[in-house]
C-alpha positions, 0 to 999 in steps of 0.5 A: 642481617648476617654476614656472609663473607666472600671467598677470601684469597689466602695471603701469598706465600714467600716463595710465591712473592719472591717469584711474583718479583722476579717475573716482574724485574724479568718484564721490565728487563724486557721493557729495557729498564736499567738494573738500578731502576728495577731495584728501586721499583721492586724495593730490592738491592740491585745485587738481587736484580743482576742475581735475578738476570744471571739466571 
């Protein structure tokens, strides 16, 4: 029997993981999630989340 191997995803990028988080603190702004919950559930600090919403 041989392998044949599925279409693999190449792994994100950095920049393309950084946007993945922001656009998820930015859905759950928009949900009216507090700053501090969006840093623990993104596993950032809550400077970054209030860097993210000034922008």
């Amino acid at each position: 029997m041989s392998f044949k191997p599925s279409s693999v995803v190449p792994p994100f990028t950095r920049p393309q993981l950084a946007e993945a988080r922001h656009v998820r603190a930015a859905e759950l702004f928009d949900q009216g999630r507090s700053g501090a919950e969006i840093a623990r559930t993104l596993g950032v600090s809550e400077e970054s989340v209030r860097r993210w919403k000034r922008v």
